[in-house]
C-alpha positions as CSV (number, residue, x, y, z in Angstrom):
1,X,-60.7,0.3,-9.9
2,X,-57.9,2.1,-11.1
3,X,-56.8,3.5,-7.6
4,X,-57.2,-0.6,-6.6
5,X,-54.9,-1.4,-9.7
6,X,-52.1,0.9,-8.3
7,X,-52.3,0.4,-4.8
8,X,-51.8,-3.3,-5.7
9,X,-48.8,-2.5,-8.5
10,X,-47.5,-0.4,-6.0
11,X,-47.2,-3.1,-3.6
12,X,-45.5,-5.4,-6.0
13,X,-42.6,-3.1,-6.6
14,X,-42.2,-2.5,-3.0
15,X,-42.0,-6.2,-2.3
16,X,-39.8,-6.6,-5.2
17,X,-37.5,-3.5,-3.4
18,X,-37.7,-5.3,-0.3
19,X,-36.8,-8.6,-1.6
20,X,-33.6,-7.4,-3.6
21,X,-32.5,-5.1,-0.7
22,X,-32.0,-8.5,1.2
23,X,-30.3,-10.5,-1.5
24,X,-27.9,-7.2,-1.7
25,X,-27.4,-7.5,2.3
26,X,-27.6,-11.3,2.4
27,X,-25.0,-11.3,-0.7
28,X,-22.6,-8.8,0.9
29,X,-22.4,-10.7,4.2
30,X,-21.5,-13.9,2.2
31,X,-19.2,-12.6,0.1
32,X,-17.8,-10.1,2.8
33,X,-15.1,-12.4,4.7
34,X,-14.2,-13.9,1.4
35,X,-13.0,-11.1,0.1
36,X,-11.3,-10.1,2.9
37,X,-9.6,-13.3,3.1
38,X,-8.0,-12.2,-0.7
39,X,-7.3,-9.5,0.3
40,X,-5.5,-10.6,3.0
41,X,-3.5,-13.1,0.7
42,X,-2.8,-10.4,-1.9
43,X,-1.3,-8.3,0.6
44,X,0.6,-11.1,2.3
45,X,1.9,-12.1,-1.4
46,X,3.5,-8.3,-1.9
47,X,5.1,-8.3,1.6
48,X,6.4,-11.5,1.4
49,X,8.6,-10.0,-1.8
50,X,9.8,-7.1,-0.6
51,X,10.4,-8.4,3.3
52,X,11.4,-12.3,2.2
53,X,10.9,-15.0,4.9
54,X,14.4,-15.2,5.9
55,X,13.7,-11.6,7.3
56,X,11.0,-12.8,9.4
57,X,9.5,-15.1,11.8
58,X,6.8,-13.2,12.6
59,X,3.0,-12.9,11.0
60,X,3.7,-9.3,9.5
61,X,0.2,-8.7,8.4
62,X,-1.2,-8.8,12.4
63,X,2.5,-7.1,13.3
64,X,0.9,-4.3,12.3
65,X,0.5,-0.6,13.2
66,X,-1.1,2.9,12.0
67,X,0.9,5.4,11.9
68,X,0.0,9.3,11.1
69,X,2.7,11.2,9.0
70,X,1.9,14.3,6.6
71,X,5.1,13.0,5.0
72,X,3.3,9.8,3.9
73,X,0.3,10.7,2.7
74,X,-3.4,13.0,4.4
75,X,-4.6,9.6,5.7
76,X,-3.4,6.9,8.4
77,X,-0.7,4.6,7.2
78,X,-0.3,1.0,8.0
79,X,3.0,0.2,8.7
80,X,4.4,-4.4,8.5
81,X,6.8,-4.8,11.3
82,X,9.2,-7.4,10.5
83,X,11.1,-9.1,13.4
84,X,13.6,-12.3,14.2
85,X,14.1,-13.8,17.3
86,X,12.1,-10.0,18.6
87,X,15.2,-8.5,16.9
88,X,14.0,-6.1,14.5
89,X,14.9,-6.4,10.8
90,X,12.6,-4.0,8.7
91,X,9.4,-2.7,8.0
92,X,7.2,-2.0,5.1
93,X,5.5,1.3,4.9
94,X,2.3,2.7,2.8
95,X,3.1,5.7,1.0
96,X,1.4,8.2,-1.2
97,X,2.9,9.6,-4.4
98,X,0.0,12.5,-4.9
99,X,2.0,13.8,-7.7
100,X,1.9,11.4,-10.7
101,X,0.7,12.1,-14.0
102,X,-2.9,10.9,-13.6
103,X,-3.4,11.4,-9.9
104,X,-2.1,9.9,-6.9
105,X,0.4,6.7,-7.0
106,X,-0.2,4.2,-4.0
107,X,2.9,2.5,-2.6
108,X,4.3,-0.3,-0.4
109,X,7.6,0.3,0.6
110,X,9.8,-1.8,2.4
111,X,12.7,-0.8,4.5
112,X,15.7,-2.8,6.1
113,X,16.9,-1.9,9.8
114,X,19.8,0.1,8.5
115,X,17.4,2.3,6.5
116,X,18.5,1.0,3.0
117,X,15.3,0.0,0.7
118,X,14.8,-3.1,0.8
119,X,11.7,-3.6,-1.7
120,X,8.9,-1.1,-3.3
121,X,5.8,-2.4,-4.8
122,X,2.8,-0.2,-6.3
123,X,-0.4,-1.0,-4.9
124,X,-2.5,1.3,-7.0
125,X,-2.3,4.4,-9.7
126,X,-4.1,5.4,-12.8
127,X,-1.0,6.4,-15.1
128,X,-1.1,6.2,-18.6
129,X,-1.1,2.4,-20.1
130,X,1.9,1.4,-21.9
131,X,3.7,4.7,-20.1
132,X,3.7,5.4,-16.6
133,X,2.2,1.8,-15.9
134,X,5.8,0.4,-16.1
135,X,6.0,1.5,-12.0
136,X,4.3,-2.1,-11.9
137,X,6.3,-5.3,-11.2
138,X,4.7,-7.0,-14.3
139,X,5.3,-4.6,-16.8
140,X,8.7,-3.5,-16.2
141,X,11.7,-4.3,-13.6
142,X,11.7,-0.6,-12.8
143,X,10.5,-0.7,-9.6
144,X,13.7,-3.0,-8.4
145,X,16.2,-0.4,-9.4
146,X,15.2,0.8,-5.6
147,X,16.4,-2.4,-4.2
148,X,19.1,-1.9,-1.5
149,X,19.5,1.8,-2.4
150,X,19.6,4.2,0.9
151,X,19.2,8.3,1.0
152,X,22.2,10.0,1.9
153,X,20.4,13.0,3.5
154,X,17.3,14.9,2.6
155,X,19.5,17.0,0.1
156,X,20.5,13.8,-1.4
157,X,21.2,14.3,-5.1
158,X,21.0,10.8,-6.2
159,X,17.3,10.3,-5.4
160,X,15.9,11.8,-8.6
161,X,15.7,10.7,-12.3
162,X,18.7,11.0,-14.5
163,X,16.9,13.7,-16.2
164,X,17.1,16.0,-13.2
165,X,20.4,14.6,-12.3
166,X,19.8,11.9,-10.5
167,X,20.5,7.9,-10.6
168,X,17.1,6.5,-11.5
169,X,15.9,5.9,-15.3
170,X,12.7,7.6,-16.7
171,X,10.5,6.6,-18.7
172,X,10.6,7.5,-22.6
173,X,7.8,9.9,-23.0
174,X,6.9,9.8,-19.7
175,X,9.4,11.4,-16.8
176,X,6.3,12.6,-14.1
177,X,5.5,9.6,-13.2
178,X,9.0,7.6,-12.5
179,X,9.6,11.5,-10.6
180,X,7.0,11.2,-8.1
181,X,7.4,7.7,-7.3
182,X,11.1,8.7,-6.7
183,X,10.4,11.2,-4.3
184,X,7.9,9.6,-2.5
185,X,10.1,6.2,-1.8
186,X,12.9,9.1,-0.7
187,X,10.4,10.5,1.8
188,X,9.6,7.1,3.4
189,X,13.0,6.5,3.7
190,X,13.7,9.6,5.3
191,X,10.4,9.3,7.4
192,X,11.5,5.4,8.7
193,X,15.2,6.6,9.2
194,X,13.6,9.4,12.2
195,X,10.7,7.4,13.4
196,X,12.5,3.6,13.4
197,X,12.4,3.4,17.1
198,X,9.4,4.9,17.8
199,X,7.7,2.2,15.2
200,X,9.0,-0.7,16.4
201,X,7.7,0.0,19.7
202,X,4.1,1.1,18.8
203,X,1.0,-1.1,19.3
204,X,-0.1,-3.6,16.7
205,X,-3.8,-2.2,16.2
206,X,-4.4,-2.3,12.4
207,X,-7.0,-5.2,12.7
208,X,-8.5,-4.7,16.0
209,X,-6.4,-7.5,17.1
210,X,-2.8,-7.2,19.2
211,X,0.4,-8.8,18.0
212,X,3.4,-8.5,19.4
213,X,6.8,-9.2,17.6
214,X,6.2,-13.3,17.7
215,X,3.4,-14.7,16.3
């Protein structure tokens, strides 16, 4: 009677597995496209600060390619081609800061056709609230001191906080974090400045879809 008893209980739970293991798939495919439709809008929204419309008539989240550079960051980065009339006009580049305080600082940097910066956005970092969180747009303006700023050489003694010389500000009680964003928006620049060409002219694969400069 016992063995009966727990046979059946046994069965119960594995139907109850069985039954939430399909709301967790069901649930996932229904929320799956959704989410990837935000995503897709978040991501628009930043480009669409940092490369502004009148920079663009082309769809710059399918003008899209992967690029690999050591430079960048260990992984495949996406790079936004931005084009008008098929003429060129800038690009905005993911790059990893793997130096901050509290690990590694995500970027989005834009870049004009002359190399200057034309926009940098953090997409994600775990610095120190009320510190080295002021890298984001909604906590401080720092992030548009890069605006229309260009590198003048890899030996460049500008690109660094004031600090260690340089032009940018740092942070009171926090100067690792404004550092390593400053070095890494330096490096994309630099990057972008010897691969422009090559860039432009790659594929648009980042989605599985092609898309040339006119969408």
């Amino acid at each position: 009677m016992i063995i009966k008893s727990m046979g059946r209980n046994g069965l119960i739970l594995a139907g109850f597995a069985i039954v939430a293991t399909f709301l967790v798939i069901v649930t996932s495919l229904v929320t799956k496209e959704p989410i990837s439709r935000q995503q897709e809008q978040e991501l628009l929204r930043v480009l669409n600060q940092i490369i502004p419309p009148e920079q663009h008539d082309n769809d710059l989240y399918q003008s899209c390619t992967i690029i690999n550079n050591a430079e960048l960051g260990s992984t495949p980065r996406r790079v936004y081609r931005a084009y008008v009339n098929n003429q060129p006009t800038a690009v905005a580049v993911e790059v990893t800061a793997p130096n901050g305080y509290s690990g590694a600082i995500h970027l989005l940097v834009a870049l004009n056709a002359d190399a200057s910066v034309a926009g940098v956005r953090t997409l994600q970092h775990q610095e120190t609230p009320g510190l080295g969180d002021k890298i984001e747009i909604r906590k401080s303006d720092w992030i548009a001191s890069f605006n229309g700023q260009r590198v003048n050489g890899e030996d460049d003694p500008r690109w660094a906080v004031k600090r260690d010389g340089g032009m940018f500000d740092q942070f009171t009680g926090a100067t690792i974090t404004p550092r390593a964003v400053v070095q890494a928006v330096k490096r994309a620049a630099l990057v972008f400045e010897n691969n422009q060409q090559e860039w432009f002219s790659a594929p648009a694969n980042c989605y599985g879809e092609s898309s040339g400069a006119q969408s």
